[in-house]
N, C-alpha and C positions, 0 to 999 in steps of 0.2 A: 186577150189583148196584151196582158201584160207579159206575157211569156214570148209574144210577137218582140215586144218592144225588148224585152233580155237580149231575147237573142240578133236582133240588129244590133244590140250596141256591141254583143258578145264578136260578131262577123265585122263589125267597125276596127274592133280593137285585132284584132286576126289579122284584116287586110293592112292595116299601116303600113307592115315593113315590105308588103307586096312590088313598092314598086320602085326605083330607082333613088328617086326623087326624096318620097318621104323616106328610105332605108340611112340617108344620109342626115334625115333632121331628125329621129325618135327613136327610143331606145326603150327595150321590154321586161318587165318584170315578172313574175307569176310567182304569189306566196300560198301557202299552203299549212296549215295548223291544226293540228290534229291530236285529242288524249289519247288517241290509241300510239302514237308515237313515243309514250311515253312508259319506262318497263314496265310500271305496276298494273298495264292494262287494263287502265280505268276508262270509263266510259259515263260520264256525268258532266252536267253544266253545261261549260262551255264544250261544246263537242265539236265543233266542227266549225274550218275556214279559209275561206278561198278568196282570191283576189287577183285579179290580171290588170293589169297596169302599162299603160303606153308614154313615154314620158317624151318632150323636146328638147333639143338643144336650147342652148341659153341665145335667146332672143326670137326664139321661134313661138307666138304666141297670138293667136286669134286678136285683131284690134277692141273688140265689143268686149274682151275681160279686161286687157291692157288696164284703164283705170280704175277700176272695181277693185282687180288684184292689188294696183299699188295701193289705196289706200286702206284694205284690209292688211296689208305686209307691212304696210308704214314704209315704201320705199321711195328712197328720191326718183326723181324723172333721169336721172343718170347709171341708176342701178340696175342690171341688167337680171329681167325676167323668163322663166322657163312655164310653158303650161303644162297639164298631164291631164289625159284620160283614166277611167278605172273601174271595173266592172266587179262588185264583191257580195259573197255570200256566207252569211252567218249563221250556226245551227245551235240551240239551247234544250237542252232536256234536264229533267230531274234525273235523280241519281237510281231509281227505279224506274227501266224503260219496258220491265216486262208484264207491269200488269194494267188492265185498260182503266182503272177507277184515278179520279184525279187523285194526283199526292197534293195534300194539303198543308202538309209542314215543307214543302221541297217546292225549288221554282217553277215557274213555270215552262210548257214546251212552248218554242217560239222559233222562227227565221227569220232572216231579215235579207230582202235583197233590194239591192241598190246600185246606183252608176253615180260617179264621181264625174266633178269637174275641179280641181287646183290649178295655183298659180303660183308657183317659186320663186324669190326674190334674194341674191346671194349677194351680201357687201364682204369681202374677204372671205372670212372659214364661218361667216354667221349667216344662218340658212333660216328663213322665214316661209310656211306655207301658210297660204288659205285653201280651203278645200269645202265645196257644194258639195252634198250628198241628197240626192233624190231617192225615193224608193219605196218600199210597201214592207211592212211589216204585218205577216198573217199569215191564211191559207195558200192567197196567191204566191208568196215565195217561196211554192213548194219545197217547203221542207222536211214534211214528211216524205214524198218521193225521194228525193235526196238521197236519206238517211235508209231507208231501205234497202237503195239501190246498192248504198256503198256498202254496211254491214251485210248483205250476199255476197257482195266480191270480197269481203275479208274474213267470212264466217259466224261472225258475229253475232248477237241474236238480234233479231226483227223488233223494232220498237214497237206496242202495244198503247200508247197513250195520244197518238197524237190527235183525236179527239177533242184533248182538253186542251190545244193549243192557243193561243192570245185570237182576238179576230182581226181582220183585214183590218189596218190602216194606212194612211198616207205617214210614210216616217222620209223626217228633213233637218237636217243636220249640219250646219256651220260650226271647221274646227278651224282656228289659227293655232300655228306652232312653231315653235324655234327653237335652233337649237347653237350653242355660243361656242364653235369650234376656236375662236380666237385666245379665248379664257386661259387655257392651259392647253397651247399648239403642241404639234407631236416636237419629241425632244430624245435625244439620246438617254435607253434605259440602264440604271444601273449594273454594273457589271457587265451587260449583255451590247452597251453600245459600241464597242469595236465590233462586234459582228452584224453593224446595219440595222439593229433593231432600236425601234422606237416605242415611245407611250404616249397617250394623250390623254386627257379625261372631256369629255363635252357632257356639260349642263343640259337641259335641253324645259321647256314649259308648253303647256298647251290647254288652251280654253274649248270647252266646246256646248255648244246652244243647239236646242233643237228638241223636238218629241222623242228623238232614240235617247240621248244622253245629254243632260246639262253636270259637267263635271267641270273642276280646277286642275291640273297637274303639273309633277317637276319629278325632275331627276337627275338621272347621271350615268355617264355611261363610261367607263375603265377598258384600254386597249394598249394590246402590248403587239407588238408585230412589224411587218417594214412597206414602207410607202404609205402610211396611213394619211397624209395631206390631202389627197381625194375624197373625201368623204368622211361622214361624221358617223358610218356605222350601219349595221344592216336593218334594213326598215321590216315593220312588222304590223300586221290588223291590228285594228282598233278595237277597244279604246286604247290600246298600246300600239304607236303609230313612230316612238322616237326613231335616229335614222334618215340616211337618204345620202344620195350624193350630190358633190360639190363641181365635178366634172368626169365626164365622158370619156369614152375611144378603149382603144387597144392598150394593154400596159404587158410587159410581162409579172411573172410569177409576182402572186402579192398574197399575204397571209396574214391574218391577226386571230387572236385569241382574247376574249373581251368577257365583262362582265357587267350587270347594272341594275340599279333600283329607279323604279317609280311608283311616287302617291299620286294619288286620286281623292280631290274632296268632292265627293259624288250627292248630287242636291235631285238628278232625277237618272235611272236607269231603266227604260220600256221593260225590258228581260227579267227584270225584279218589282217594277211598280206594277205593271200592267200595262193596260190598254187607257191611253190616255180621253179618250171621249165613252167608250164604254165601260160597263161593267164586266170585270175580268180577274181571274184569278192572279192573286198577288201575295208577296214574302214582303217581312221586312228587313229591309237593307238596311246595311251596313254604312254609316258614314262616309268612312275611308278605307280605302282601298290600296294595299301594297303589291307591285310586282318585283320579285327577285329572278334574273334570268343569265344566264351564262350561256358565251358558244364560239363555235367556230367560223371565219369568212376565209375561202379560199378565191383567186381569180386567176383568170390565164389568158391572156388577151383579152376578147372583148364578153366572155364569158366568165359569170361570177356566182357562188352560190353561198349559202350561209345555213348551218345549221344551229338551234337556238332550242335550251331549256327553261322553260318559266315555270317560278312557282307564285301560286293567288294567293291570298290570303283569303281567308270567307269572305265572300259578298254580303249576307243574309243571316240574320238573327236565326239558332241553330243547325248552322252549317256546321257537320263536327271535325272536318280537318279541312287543309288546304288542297286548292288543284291543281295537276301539273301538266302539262300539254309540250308538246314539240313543236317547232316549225320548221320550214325549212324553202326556200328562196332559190328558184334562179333568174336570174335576171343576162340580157346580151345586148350590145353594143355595136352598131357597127366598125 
């Protein structure tokens, strides 16, 4: 049933741009995050994640969220609102995938698949979302097939544990987030602003409730490059979600090169507590939580892609170094 229900929303988010009509109101994402992306060809943790993402123009937005979203955004009745759909799949192993006994020092194996509903609320360059996340966290969000299927297409070895993975739950998750592109708007850069180029810094915070994740966060995000007014940065999975844009269409050539931190004051994590109504293998977590991440955005009319380095800091009381994963984003526009 549940795999019925993926894949309508997965053929929902497909057909959008199918037709005229809607090709004119919604614009498409697809992120992609992966430790094999990263040179030391690591393969733990957080291993794996996917997202497809159908977004609308501003004012295009189902009546029945209209008030819901404003007053999760905190936005006046004159502020104008964007909805999104979004379809995303997360994959968690321990750092030993080849032997079948549980690791008991090391987290747990877990997936998590889920369908989004957000509502975007922009007052100038300051971008507020709220975001519903429905979904199942367990055996049903095949993720052991997943992981199998991709590590044959990369050569990889065949994970061996997924046995000892979390069990089936209902996981649901309310995040709001903002991010303060007005704080420090883009500006001509040192030295470099006679040739068009700019900087900007955007702040950005996000709350999030729910049996996946009850965490606090903040950060910041550092961008050098030219036309950066569109947007506050390239967006990325959660619980790293800072990003997104400000407006739509064709542009030409546009380029930035960015950098950025965020904490996490992390109060509950499924992937690290467990299973929240059973009993389940569990680590203990870590407090707080740091991301450091650097990368690339390139765009060219209505097509845009970004590539991005993150490093973790531990999650989990004897984690012995940090993890590093790639992403990498395209998103189109009509």
């Amino acid at each position: 049933m549940l795999r019925r229900v993926a894949l309508c929303l997965f053929g929902v988010l497909l057909a959008l741009p199918a037709t005229a009509q809607v090709r004119d109101t919604w614009t498409g994402r697809l992120m992609f995050e992966n430790d094999v992306l990263w040179v030391d060809d690591s393969d733990r943790h957080y291993s794996n994640g996917i997202r497809l993402e159908a977004r609308g123009r501003e004012g295009h937005i189902w009546s029945w969220i209209a008030g819901p979203g404003r007053w999760l955004t905190g936005a006046g009745r004159d502020t104008p609102q964007r909805m999104g759909l979004a379809l995303g799949h997360n994959i968690y192993t321990p750092e030993d995938i080849k032997t079948e006994e549980l690791v008991e020092d090391d987290r747990p194996y877990a997936a998590w698949l889920h369908g989004d509903i957000s509502v975007v609320a922009r007052e100038g360059r300051t971008r507020t979302e709220a975001t519903l996340s429905l979904g199942v966290v367990g055996p049903a969000a095949r993720g052991e097939e997943m992981q199998r299927w991709f590590h044959g297409i990369i050569d990889s070895p065949i994970p061996a544990g997924w046995d000892n993975q979390l069990s089936n739950e209902p996981a649901v998750l309310l995040v709001v987030q903002r991010g303060w592109g007005d704080l420090v708007p883009p500006r001509p850069a040192p030295l470099l602003g006679e040739q068009g180029l700019d900087w900007d810094l955007v702040p950005h915070a996000d709350l999030a409730l729910g049996n996946v994740f009850v965490h606090a966060a903040g950060g910041a995000v550092l961008r050098l490059g030219n036309d950066l007014g569109w947007d506050l940065g390239p967006r990325r999975i959660r619980p790293t979600a800072a990003g997104g844009d400000l407006a739509c269409g064709r542009r030409g050539f546009v380029w930035s090169v960015l950098g950025g931190v965020t904490g996490r004051a992390v109060v509950r994590n499924i992937f690290l507590d467990g299973n929240t109504f059973t009993d389940s293998h569990s680590v203990e977590k870590n407090s707080f939580v740091g991301d450091a991440w650097y990368g690339l955005t390139l765009s060219w009319g209505g097509l845009r892609t970004s590539f991005i380095h993150t490093i973790r800091s531990p999650e989990f009381e004897g984690q012995r170094r940090p993890d590093h994963f790639g992403s990498i984003t395209v998103a189109w526009s009509p």
